[in-house]
Structure formats: C-alpha cells, structure tokens
MIVO-222357 format. One line per 8 residues: number of its first residue (from 0); their letters; for each residue y, x, z of C-alpha. Coordinates in pm, whole numbers, plus 50000, padded with zeros to 5 digits. Each point is the difference from the previous one (the first is absolute). Example, Ala and Ser with C-alpha at 12.3 -4.5 7.8 and 13.67 -1.06 7.14 Angstrom:
2
0) AS) 49550 51230 50780; 50344 50137 49934
//
This chain:
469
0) XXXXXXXX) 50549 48035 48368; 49853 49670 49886; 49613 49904 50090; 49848 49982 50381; 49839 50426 50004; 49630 49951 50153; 49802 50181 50246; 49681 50184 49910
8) XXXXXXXX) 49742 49892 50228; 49596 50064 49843; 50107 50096 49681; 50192 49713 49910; 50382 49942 50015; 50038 49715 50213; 50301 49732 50119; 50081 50012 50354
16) XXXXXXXX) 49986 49753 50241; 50386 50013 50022; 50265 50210 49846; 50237 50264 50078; 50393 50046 49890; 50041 50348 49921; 50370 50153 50025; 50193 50230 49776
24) XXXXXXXX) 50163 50175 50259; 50333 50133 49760; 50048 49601 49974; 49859 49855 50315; 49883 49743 49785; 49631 49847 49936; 49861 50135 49672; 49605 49991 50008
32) XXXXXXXX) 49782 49765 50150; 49605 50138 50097; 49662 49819 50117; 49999 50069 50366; 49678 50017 50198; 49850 49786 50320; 49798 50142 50257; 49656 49824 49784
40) XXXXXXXX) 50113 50198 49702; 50034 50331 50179; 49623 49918 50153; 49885 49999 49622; 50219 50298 49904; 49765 50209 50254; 49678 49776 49882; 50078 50095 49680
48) XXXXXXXX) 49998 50387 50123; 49710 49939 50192; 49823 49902 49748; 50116 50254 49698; 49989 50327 50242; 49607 50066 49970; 49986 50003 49650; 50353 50167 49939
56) XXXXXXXX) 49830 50296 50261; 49728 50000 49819; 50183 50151 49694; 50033 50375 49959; 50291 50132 50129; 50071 50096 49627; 50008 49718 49904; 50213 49807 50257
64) XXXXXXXX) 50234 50324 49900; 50024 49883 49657; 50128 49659 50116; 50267 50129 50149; 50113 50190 49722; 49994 49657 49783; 50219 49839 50229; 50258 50285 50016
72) XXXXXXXX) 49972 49970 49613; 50076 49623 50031; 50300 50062 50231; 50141 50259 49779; 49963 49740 49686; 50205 49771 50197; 50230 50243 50173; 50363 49887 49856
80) XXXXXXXX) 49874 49628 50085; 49933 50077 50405; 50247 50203 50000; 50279 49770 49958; 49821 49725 50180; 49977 50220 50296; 50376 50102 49969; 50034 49633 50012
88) XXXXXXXX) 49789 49909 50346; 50107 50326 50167; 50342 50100 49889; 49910 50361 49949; 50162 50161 49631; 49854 49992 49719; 49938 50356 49999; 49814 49997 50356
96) XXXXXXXX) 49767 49713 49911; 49915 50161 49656; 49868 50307 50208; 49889 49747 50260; 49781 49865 49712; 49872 50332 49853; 49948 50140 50360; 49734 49692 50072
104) XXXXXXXX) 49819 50143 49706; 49970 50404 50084; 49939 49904 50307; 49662 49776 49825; 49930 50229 49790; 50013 50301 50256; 49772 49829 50282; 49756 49934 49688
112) XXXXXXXX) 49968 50395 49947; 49918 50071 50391; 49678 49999 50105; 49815 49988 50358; 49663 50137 49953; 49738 50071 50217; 50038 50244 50227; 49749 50277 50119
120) XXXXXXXX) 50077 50068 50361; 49700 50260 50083; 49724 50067 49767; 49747 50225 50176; 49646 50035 50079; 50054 49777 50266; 50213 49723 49934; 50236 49825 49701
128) XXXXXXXX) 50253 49815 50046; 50210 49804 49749; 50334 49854 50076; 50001 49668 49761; 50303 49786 49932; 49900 49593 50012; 50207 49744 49868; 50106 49751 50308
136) XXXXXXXX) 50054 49724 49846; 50269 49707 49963; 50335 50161 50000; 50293 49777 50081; 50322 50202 49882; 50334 49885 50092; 50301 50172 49835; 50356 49956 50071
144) XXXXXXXX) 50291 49896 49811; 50205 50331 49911; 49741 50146 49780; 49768 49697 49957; 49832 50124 49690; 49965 50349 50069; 49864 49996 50364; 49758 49689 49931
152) XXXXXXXX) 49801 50223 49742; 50016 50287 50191; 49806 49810 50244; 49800 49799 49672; 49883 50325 49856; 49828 50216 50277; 49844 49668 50147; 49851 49911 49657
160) XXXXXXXX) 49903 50311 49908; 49787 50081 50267; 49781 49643 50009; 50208 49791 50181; 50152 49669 49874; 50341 49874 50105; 50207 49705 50097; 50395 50121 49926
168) XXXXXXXX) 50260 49817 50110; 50383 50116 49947; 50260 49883 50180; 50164 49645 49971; 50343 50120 49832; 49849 50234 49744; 49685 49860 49881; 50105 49943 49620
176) XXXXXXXX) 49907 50323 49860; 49681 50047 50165; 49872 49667 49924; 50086 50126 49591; 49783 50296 50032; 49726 49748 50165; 49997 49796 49662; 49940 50354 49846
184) XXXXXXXX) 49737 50117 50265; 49798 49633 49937; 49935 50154 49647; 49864 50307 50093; 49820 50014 50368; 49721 49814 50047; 50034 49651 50188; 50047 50065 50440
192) XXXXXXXX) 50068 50395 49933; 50411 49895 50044; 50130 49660 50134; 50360 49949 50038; 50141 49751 50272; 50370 49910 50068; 50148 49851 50392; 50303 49912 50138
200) XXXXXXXX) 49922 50256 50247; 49725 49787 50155; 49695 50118 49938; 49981 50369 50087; 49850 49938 50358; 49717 49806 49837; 49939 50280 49738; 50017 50288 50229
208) XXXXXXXX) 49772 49755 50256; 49747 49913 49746; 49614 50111 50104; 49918 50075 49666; 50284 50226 49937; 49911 50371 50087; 50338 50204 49957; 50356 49917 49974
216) XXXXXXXX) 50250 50202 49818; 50373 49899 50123; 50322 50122 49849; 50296 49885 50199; 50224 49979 50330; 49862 50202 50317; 50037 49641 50209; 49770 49799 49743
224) XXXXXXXX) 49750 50318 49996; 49973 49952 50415; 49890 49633 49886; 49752 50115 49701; 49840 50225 50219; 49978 49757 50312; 49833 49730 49752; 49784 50253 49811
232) XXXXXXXX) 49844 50114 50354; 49825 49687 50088; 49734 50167 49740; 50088 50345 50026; 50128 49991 49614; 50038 50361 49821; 50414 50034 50019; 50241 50168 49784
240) XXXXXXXX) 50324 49937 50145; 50329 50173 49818; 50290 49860 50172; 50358 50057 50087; 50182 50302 49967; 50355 50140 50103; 49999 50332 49836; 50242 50281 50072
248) XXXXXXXX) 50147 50281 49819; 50127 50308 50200; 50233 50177 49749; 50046 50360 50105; 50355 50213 49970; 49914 50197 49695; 49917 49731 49704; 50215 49910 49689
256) XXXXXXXX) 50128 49733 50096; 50037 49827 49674; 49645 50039 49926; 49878 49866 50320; 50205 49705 50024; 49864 49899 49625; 49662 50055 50126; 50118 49771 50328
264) XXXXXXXX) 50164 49733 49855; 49675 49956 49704; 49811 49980 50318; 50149 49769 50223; 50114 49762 49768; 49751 49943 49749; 49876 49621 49973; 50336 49930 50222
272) XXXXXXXX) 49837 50195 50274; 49709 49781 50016; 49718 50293 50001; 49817 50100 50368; 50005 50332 49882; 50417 49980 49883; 50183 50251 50191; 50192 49785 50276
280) XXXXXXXX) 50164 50218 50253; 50153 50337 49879; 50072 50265 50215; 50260 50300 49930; 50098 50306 50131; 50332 49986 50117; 50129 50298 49813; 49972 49798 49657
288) XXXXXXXX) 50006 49646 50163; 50336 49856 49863; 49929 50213 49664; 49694 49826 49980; 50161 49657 50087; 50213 50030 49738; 49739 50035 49730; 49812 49773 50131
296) XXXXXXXX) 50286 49697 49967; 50096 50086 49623; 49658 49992 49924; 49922 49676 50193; 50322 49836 49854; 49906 50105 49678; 49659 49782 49978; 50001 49715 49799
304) XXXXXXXX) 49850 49718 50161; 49907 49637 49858; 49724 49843 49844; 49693 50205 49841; 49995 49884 49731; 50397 50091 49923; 50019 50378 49880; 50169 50260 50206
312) XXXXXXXX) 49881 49863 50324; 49825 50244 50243; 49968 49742 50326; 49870 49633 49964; 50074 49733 50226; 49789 49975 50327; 49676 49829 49883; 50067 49696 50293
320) XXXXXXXX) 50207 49811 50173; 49832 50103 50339; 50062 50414 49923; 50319 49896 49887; 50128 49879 50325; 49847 50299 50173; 50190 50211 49772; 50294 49774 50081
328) XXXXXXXX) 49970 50075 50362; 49984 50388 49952; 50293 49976 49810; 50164 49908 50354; 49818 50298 50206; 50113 50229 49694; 50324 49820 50050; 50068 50033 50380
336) XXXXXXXX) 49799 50304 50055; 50104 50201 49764; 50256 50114 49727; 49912 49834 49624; 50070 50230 49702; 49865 49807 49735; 49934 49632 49937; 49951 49777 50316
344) XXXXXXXX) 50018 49675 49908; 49776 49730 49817; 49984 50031 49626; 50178 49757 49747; 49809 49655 49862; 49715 49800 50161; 49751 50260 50021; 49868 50215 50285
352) XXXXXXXX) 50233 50277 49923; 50087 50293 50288; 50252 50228 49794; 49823 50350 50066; 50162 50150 50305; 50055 50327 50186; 50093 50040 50366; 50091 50273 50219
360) XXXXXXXX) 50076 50058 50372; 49728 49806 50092; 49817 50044 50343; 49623 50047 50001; 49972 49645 50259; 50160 49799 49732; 49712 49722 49866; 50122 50144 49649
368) XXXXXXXX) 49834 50310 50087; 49716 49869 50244; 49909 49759 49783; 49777 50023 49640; 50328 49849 49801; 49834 49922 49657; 50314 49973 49810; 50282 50234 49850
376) XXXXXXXX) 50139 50078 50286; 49965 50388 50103; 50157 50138 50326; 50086 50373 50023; 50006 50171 50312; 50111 50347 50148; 49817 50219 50143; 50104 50367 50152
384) XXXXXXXX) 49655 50110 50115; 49660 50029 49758; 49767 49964 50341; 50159 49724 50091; 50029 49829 49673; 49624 49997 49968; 49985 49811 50307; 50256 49759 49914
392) XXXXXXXX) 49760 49965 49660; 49698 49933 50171; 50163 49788 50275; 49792 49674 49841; 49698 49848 50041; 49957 49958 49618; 49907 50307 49805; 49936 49919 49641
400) XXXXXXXX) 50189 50307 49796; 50304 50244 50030; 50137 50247 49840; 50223 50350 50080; 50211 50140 49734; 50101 50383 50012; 50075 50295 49752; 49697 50149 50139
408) XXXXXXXX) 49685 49909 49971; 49845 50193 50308; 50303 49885 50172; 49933 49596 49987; 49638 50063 49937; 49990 50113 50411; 50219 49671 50124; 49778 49823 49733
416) XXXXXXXX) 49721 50057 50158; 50149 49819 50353; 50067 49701 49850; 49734 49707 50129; 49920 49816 49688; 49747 49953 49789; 50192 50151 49658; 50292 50282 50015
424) XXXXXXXX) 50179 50090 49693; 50201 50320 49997; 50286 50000 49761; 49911 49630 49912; 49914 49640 50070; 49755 49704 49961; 49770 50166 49754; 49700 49876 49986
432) XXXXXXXX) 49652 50050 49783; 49632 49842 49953; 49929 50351 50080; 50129 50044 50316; 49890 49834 50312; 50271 49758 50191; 50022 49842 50322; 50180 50006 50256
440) XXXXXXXX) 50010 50124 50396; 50074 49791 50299; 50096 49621 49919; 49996 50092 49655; 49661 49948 49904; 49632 50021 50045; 49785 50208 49726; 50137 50163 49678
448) XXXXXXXX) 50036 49870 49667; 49972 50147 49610; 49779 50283 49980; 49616 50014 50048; 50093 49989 50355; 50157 49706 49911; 49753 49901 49859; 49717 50061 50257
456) XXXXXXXX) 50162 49738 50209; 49842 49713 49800; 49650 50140 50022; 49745 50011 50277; 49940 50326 50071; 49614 50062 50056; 49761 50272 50111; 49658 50090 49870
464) XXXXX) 49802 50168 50214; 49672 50181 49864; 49720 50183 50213; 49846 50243 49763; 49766 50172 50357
//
C-alpha cells in the first residue's frame, strides 16, 4: 500500500502528527503506513463532536436513518477493496473478511430500520407519562482488532442514529480498513458526526477520561475493560463493556457425532480462534469421548491454513506477534498437560501461524482451559456426570456464551438453561444477529449490544411527567 492513509477528524482527512507501521501478520512484515494521532488531535476529534452533535440531534431520526443506509451502500460499493485490505491487516481469509465486510453493512442498515419512540407509560385521568429516549452525546467507540470493521460500526450505527456523534478509534494493528471506509464516510456524513483517530495504544485513558465525552463503547480484553471503566468513572460515563469470554460446550451422549464436531470445529476455529464468542473448551460425555476425539483430529488436520488471501485456507495466521506468543505458550500447557491429536506446533514461514490443533486428556486446572486462549487451540475434556459437567462449565468468572449440543431439544434445552452466560446456543455456536441482544454475564461485560436494547444504551432515557388534576 503506497500513500500515508489519514485520519478523519471534523470532516476532513487529516496527516497525523506521527505515523504508524502496520503489519501483515501472514508475513510479519511492514506493509502500510497510517497518520497516527497525539493527545491535541484526539482533544479536537471530541471538539469536533462537540460541536456537530446539536445539529446532527436536531435531525429527524429518519433522516439520520437514511445516512446510515448511504454508508452501508458505500461499503458495499467498495466491498472486494476492504475486503482484501482487511485480509491483509488481520490475517483472517478471504472468505471471512468478505462477510466481515457485508456484515458491517446489515448490521447499518438494520439499526437504521429500529426505532425508539416515545413511550406512554400511564395515560389516565390523572397522570401521563412518556418514557423519551435522548441522545447523550459524544460517543468515543473503541473496537478491537479481530473484527475491526464489523464491531466499530456496530458501535458507529446505533450511536449515530440516535443523535449522538462519535470519536472511533480501532486498534493500533488493524486500523487500515477502517480508516478506508472513513475516506468513504467524509463523503457522505456531515462534518463532526464521525471522526476517526489512530494510537499506539496511548491514548485510550485520555479518551475514556475526557469531560466532554458522555459514553464509552469498548470492545476488547476483560483486563483493559477493568481500566476503561476505572477511567470512565471519574465522570460517571454511560458504559458498554463486552469483554472476554471462555465459552464452553457440554456435548451430551446421544449426538451424531460427525455433525457436531463440524458444527465444533466451524466454531472454535474460525478467524484462527480469535472470536470471544469461539467455542474454547469442549466438554464430552465419556461414552462417545474418544469417538468424538477422533473426528475431531481428521477434521482439525484437514484445515488448510496460510495466508487469506491464498485459496483453500480456513485459519489465518494470528493477527500479532503478542497473541502469537500466547498461543506459543499454550502450545506447552496443551503439550505437558495433555495428549495432542492434531497439529501442535508453530506453522511454516514468517508469519504468526499456530497449525489448528486438538487436544485431549486435558485437566480442567490446566491455563489452556482456565484461560480465554484466543487461538486454534481447542482442548476436549471428559466428563461422566451431566450435574457435574455444568459446574465444571460455569466454574469461571467470565460468562460471555456457551453452548450444549444433544439429539434432543428438551433434553439440552433444560442444561441450557443452567449455563451462566449471556448467549446459549443449543445444537450450535457463535451465532450472532443485529436482532438479537448480546452481552455478556460476570467479567464478560456490562450492558447489551445489537438490538433496540442495544440500542437504548446510547440514549438518555427520560421521563415526562404530566398532571392532568
């Protein structure tokens, strides 16, 4: 990628005051360079959104809808082109950052057809009262980097939509791809609705700190949330947190277990693992245990993996050299704590590459297990007893998703309803929908996200109280 890629800041794409070396993490080599913010930049970033949100609130909500629709038409007309650039800053397929892509739009377009309207509490001789939903004001969004495009406008579009104006920053080692769509957004929203800022992982505090910043929306590890949300409370900032997750699926003794382990292994090792809703810890009954085992290692072995943007592959690399020597290390607990049935070891060339792995025998205190892994590495445990199991399952203080998988649907829908997360799937894993409300329980999260309960968290909610005596 040749020129310098600018931030938007006020309508205007805009140098930094240094730049940033972007990686390709399937070469581990520099191949982008981007304008890269200082703490007097960010200031004006949330100036700028000062100044734009009274006027953008002032719009209909109709007509803030119909922005968002134009910008999910502009990512769409460029779809193949961020595609491929974020295959290139992220490592995911081809395939995965094409949906990525077209995701980011439904997910516009679907927060522009909801609608919070007014609503009537009691209406009586006596009293009405209205339940209104306010715009806050400056947003500062802060996305991570395993689905940088997708989860930044998912925060983007219900912040917008309802009145508020927004500083976004993405996250140092993917901020390629969302800086492209803010050269598209600087055509179509009007100057201070959207700013875009890049770091070096430097100026979060001072974002999330800022007095004229109302809410923060954060995307990422449960150890930076802790931080977000001890520098947002100097204010008393409006929070969405969604944060770690180590999800677990309870397989029960009467599946196909072909059909599961295809729905396991699309789970838990999409985007090399790298998703906080992937399914990391699998547990098995121990009637079909080494059946399942088996499956589970010729499908495993079967995955291509290698660069994106080579076809075939199913895993990327790891999208950084920090994750990659955290995978590194759980290759040793998978290693020494339990029995490997399917790759193991580093992957060939200078890229972040885990080959996707399977291992069995493993204990529930190994940090393989304990731990939120974020890479292709899925341990498989036994279990004889279902009661038990579920305990083992919730034995975290993370609670993000999880999943039970059983011939019968009354069956898994009774343990499903034990497990203490904020999503359960039964029969599947990591779907998700701008439909459906997501969060997470415990040290997973604050608030929901997608839905209109999603999308009442970026509003003030305000009552109206009438005497009609």
């Amino acid at each position: 990628m040749g020129a310098t890629l600018k931030m938007l800041i006020d309508g205007a794409l805009v140098d930094g005051e240094s730049t940033l070396d972007v990686v390709n993490p399937a070469t581990a080599k520099h191949y982008a360079t981007v304008a890269c913010a200082s703490a007097a930049q960010a200031d004006a970033a949330i100036a700028a959104a000062k100044k734009a949100q009274p006027a953008w609130a002032a719009l209909p909500f109709k007509t803030r809808a119909e922005y968002l629709v134009k910008l999910a038409d502009a990512l769409d007309g460029k779809a193949e082109d961020l595609a491929r650039s974020l295959v290139q800053e992220q490592g995911k397929p081809l395939p995965e950052a094409q949906a990525e892509i077209a995701y980011a739009a439904i997910f516009l377009r679907s927060f522009a057809a909801m609608e919070l309207p007014v609503e009537v509490l009691q209406d009586d001789a006596d009293l009405k009262v209205e339940m209104h939903y306010r715009p806050l004001g400056v947003v500062v969004g802060i996305a991570p980097w395993n689905f940088p495009v997708l989860i930044a406008f998912n925060k983007v579009a219900p912040a917008i939509l309802l009145g508020n104006t927004m500083v976004l920053k993405p996250a140092p080692t993917t901020p390629v791809t969302t800086l492209m769509v803010g050269e598209l957004a600087k055509e179509i929203l009007p100057p201070g609705v959207l700013n875009i800022i890049v770091d070096r992982n430097d100026l979060g505090a001072h974002l999330t700190s800022h007095p004229d910043v109302a809410k923060v929306s954060f995307t990422g590890s449960t150890a930076t949330g802790k931080k977000v949300a001890a520098s947002a409370a100097s204010s008393l900032k409006r929070l969405t947190l969604e944060l770690g997750g180590n999800d677990a699926g309870v397989v029960l003794d009467d599946v196909d277990v072909k059909k599961v382990a295809k729905g396991v292994v699309d789970s838990a090792f999409m985007n090399a693992g790298q998703v906080c809703i992937a399914l990391k810890r699998l547990y098995v009954a121990d009637e079909i245990y080494d059946e399942m085992c088996d499956e589970l290692a010729k499908l495993v072995s079967d995955l291509q993996y290698g660069d994106g943007l080579e076809q075939g592959v199913r895993v990327g690399p790891l999208q950084n050299e920090m994750q990659y020597k955290k995978a590194q290390a759980y290759l040793e607990h998978a290693a020494n704590d339990g029995k490997i049935i399917a790759g193991g070891t580093t992957g060939d060339g200078e890229g972040y590459f885990i080959r996707p792995t399977v291992v069995r025998d493993i204990d529930d205190a190994s940090p393989l297990v304990q731990e939120e892994q974020f890479a292709p590495i899925l341990p498989v445990l036994r279990y004889s007893d279902v009661e038990e199991v579920i305990e083992r399952a919730n034995d975290t203080n993370l609670g993000l998703g999880g999943s039970v998988w059983s011939s019968s649907i009354d069956r898994a829908y009774d343990y499903a309803q034990r497990i203490d997360s904020g999503t359960v799937w039964i029969n599947h894993h990591t779907h998700f929908a701008p439909h459906i409300p997501f969060g997470g329980s415990k040290e997973s999260g604050i608030g929901v996200e997608f839905s209109t309960h999603g999308l009442s968290e970026f509003a003030q909610k305000s009552v109206i109280s009438i005497n009609r005596r």
